[in-house]
C-alpha positions in Angstrom: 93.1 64.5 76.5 96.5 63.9 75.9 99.0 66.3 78.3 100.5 68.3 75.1 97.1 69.3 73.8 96.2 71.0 77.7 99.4 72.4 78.0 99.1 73.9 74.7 95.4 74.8 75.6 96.4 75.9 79.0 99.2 78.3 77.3 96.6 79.9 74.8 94.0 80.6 78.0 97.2 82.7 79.8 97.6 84.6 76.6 94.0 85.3 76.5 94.0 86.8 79.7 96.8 88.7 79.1 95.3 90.5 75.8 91.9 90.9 78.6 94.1 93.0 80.8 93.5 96.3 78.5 89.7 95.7 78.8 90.6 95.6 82.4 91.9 99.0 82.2 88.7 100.6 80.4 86.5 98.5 82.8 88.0 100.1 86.1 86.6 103.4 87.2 90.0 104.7 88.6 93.1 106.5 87.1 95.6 104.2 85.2 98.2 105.1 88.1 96.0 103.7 91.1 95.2 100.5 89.2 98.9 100.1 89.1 99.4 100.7 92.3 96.7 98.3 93.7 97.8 95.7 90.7 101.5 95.8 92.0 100.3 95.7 95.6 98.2 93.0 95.4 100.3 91.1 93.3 103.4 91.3 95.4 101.8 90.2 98.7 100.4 87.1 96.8 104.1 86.6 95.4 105.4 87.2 98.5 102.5 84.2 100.2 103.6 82.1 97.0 107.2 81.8 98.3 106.8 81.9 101.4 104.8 79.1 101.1 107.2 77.2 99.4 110.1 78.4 101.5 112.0 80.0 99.3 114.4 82.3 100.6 113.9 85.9 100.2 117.3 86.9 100.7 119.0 88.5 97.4 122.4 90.7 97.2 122.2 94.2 97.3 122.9 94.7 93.3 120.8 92.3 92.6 117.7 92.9 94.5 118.4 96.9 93.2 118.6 96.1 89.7 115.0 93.8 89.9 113.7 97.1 91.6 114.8 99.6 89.2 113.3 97.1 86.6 110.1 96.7 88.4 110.0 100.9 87.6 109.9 100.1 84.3 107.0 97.5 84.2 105.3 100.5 86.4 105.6 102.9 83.8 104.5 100.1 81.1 101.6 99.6 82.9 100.8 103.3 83.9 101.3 104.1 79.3 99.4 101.0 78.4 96.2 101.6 80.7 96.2 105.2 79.6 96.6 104.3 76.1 93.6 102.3 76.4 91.4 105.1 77.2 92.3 107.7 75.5 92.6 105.8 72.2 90.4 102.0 72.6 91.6 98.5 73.5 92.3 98.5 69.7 94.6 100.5 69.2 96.4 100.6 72.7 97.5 96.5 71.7 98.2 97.8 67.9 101.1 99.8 69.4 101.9 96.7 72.3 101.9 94.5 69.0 105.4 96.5 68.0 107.4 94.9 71.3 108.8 92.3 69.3 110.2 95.1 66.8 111.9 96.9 70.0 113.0 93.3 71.6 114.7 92.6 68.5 116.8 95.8 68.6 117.1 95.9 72.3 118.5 92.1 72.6 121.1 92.4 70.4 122.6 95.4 72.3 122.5 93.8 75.9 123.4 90.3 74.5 126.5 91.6 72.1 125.4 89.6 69.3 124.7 91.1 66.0 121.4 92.5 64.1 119.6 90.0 61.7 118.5 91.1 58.2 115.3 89.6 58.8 114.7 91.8 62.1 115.5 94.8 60.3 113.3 94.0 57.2 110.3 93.0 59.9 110.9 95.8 61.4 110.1 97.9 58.3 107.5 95.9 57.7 106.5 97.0 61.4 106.8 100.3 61.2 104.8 100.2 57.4 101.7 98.9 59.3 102.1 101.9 61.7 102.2 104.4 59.0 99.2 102.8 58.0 97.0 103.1 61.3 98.3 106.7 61.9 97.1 107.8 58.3 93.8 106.5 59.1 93.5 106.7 62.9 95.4 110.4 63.7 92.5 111.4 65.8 93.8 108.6 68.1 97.6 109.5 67.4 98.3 110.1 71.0 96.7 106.5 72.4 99.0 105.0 69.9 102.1 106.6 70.4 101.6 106.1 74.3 101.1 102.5 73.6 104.2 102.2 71.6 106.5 104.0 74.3 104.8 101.4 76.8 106.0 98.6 74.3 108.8 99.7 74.4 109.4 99.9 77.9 107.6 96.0 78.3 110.5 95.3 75.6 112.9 96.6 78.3 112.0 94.7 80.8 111.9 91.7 78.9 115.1 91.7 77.5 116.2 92.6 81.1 114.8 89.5 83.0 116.2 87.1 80.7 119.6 88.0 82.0 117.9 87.6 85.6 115.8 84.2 84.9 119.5 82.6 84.3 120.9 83.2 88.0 117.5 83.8 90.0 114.6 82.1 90.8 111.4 83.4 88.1 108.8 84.1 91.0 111.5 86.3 93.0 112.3 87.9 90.4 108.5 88.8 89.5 107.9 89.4 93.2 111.1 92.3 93.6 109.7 93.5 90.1 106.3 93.7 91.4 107.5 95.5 94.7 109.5 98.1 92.7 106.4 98.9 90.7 104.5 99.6 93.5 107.0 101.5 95.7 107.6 103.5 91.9 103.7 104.2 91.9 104.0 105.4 95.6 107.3 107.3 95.8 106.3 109.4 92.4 102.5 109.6 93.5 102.5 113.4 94.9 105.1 114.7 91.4 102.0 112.7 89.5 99.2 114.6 92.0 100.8 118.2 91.5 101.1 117.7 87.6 97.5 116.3 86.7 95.5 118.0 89.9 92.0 117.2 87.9 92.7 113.6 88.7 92.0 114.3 92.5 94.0 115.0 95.7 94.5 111.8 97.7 94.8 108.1 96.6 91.6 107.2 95.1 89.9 104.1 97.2 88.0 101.4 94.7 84.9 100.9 94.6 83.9 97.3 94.9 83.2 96.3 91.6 86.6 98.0 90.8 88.4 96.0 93.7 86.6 92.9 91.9 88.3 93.8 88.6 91.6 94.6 90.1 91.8 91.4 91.7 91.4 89.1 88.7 94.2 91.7 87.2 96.4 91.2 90.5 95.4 87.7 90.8 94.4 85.7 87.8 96.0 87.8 84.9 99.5 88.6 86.4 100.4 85.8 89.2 98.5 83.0 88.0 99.5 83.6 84.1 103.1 84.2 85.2 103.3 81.1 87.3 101.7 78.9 84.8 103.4 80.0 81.9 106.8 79.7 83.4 106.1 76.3 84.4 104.4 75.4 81.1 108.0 76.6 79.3 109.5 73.4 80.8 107.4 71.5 79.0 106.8 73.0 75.4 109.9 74.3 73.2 110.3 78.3 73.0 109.3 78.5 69.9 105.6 77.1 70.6 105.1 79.5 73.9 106.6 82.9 71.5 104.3 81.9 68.3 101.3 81.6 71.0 102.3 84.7 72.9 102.4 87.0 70.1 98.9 86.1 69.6 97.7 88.5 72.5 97.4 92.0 70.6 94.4 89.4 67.9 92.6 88.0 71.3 92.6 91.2 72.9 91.1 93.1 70.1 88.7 89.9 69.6 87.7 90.6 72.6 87.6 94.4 73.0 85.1 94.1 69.8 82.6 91.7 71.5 82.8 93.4 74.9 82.5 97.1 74.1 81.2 96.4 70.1 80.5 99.9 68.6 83.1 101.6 70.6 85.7 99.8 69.2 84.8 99.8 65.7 87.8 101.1 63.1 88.2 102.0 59.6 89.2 99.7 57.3 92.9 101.1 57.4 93.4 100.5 60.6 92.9 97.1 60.4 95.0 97.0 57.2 97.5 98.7 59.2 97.2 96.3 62.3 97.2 93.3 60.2 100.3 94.1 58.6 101.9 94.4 62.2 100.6 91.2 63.2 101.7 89.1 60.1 105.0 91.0 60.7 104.9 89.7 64.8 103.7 85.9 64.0 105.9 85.6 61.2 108.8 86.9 63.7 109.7 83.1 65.3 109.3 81.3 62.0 112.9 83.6 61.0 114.2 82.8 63.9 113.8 79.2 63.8 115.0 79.2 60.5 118.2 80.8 61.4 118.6 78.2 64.1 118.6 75.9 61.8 120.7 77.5 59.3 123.4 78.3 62.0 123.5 74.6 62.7 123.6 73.5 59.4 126.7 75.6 58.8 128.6 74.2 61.9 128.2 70.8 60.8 129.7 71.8 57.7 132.1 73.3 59.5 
């Protein structure tokens, strides 16, 4: 098979597993919060065995390594929203509202990087918010799942913008692994405020059981270190472009998927898939601007 087609593939299997992760969520017994915590946990000590076994030196400076923490709060509380959203609402409707992070990337980006708004992100954007109108008119029982999944896009939108300032002067997998550690010391530090408030949950830190320990390993494991580490080393091999056409294919796989797994559970009305469609047209159509205004921008300084 020739290299492109695996990598491409390859690329389309991480995604896949990423849009799995919510069914990961509903498939785990315990609270959203402790599948954080055990997620980051895990995930940080295989990090941590990842550099370490290719001798990569841990050592960061002090507003560095504090920034990647306070940004690893952010992925916590993404993570903590978007399990949650998945229960309370479905897997559907949890990655309808994820499916708006490239709406809040492409307001958030321009802020951080100084450059200015595009016409075509604001009319997307519209477009975006259109589709939402759509779901809530039809979905309102699941209003809260939906707006909990759009504040956790938000957040993943955060972060996002966030590390691409950090991916140009650190390594990816320290970055990830500070991130991951700040998650979990988030989960841990804030664990008795989250205790006192929502006491029905249970006192102490809920142990898995091991099916659940199963489940949160292949989270841990294969859907956060593995798809991290293979996606960033597929991006030196296929153009941006390619990886963010294939990446904003999660929220379809994902709901795919939650329809075949949990079938009459996650069966909608008709308006909110006319609702999510229009999102996801919106999302895939996203790049296609943005290559065109690559283009365009080039043309002109030739001119020029």
């Amino acid at each position: 098979m020739n290299s492109s087609v695996k990598d491409y593939l390859q690329l389309h299997f991480i995604v896949l597993l990423w849009g799995f992760t919510a069914i990961l969520g509903v498939l785990i017994s315990i609270p959203a919060v402790e599948i954080v915590f055990y997620r980051t946990l895990l995930a940080s000590l295989a990090l941590a065995a990842l550099l370490a076994y290719r001798k990569r030196n841990f050592r960061l400076g002090k507003g560095a390594l504090l920034k990647m923490l306070l940004t690893g709060s952010l992925i916590a509380g993404h993570w903590v929203l978007f399990f949650a959203a998945a229960r309370i609402a479905t897997v559907s409707v949890c990655l309808a509202g994820m499916a708006t992070a490239t709406l809040w990337t492409s307001i958030l980006e321009p802020m951080v990087t100084k450059r200015g708004i595009k016409a075509y992100e604001v009319a997307l954007g519209l477009v975006i918010i259109g589709g939402l109108y759509v779901i809530f008119q039809f979905e309102f029982d699941h209003a809260l799942g939906l707006t909990m999944a759009i504040f956790s896009a938000f957040l993943a939108s955060c972060f996002t913008v966030i590390n691409g300032e950090f991916t140009k002067k650190h390594n990816g997998y320290m970055v990830t692994f500070y991130e991951m550690v700040g998650a979990c010391l988030t989960v841990a530090v804030l664990f008795p405020l989250y205790r006192s408030l929502f006491p029905s949950e249970g006192q102490g830190l809920i142990v898995p059981s091991p099916m659940d320990w199963m489940w949160i390993a292949i989270l841990a494991l294969i859907c956060t270190v593995y798809a991290y580490s293979a996606s960033v080393e597929l991006q030196k091999r296929l153009s941006a472009f390619s990886v963010n056409l294939c990446v904003n294919l999660e929220p379809v796989y994902g709901i795919l998927l939650a329809v075949l797994i949990f079938n009459e559970d996650e069966k909608m009305t008709l308006g909110f898939y006319a609702g999510t469609a229009i999102i996801l047209l919106a999302v895939l159509v996203y790049p296609l601007f943005v290559r065109w205004d690559k283009r365009r921008q080039l043309r002109i300084r030739k001119i020029q």
